[in-house]
C-alpha positions in Angstrom: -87.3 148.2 55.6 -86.3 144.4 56.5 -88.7 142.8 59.2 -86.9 139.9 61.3 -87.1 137.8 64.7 -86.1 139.1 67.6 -83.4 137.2 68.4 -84.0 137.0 72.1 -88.0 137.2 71.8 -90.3 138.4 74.9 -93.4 137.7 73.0 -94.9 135.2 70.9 -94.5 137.3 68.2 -91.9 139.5 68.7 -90.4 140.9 64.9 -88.2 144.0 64.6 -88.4 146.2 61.5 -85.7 148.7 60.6 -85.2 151.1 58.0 -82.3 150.3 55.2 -81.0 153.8 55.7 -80.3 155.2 59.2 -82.5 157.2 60.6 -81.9 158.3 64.3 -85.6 158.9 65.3 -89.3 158.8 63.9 -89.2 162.7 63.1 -86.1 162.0 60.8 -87.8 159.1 59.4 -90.7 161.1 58.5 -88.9 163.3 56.9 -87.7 160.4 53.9 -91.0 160.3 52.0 -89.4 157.0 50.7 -88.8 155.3 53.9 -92.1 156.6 55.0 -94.1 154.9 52.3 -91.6 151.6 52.7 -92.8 151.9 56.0 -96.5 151.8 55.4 -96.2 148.9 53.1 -94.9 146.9 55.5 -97.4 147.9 58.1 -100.4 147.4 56.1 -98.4 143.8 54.9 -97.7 142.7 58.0 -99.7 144.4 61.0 -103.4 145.7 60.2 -105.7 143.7 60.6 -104.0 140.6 62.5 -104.1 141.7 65.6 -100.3 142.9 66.0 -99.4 145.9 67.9 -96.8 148.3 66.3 -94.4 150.1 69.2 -91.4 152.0 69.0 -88.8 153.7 71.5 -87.8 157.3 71.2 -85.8 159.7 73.2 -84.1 158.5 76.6 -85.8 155.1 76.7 -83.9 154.7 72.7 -81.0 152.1 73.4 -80.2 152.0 69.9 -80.3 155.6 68.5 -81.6 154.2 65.2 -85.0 154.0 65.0 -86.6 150.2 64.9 -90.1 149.3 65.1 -91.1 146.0 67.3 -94.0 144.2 66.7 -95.7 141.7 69.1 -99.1 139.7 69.0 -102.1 141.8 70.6 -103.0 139.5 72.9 -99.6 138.4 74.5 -98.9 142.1 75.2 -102.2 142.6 77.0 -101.6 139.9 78.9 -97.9 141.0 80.2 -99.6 144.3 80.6 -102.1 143.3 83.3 -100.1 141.4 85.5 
């Protein structure tokens, strides 16, 4: 996985993570027990327990058919969500 700066950020915190290998969707992902555990590493490195959300897109709303995880401070997203 590599984890980097969005480089037009929204957020605060705004980080992309993306798998080394291509992977078109989460279901394809899951199936790569490698990239799954990479995955989790980085998760439990980078998000539990600090307050950071973990989101993805799938399906129609996917712009880049690759799957890519963002990542955005708790709090700045609840507050874009209530306005």
């Amino acid at each position: 996985m590599v984890i980097f700066s969005h480089p037009v950020p929204s957020y605060t915190i705004h980080e992309l993570i993306v798998p080394r290998k291509r992977k078109k969707d989460i279901a394809e992902l899951l199936q790569d027990e490698v990239c799954w555990n990479e995955l989790n590493k980085v998760i439990e490195r980078h998000v539990i327990n600090k307050e950071l959300l973990l989101l993805w897109n799938y399906g129609t709303r996917q712009d880049v058919k690759q799957v890519h995880f963002y990542v955005y401070q708790n709090s700045d997203f609840q507050l874009i969500e209530n306005q």
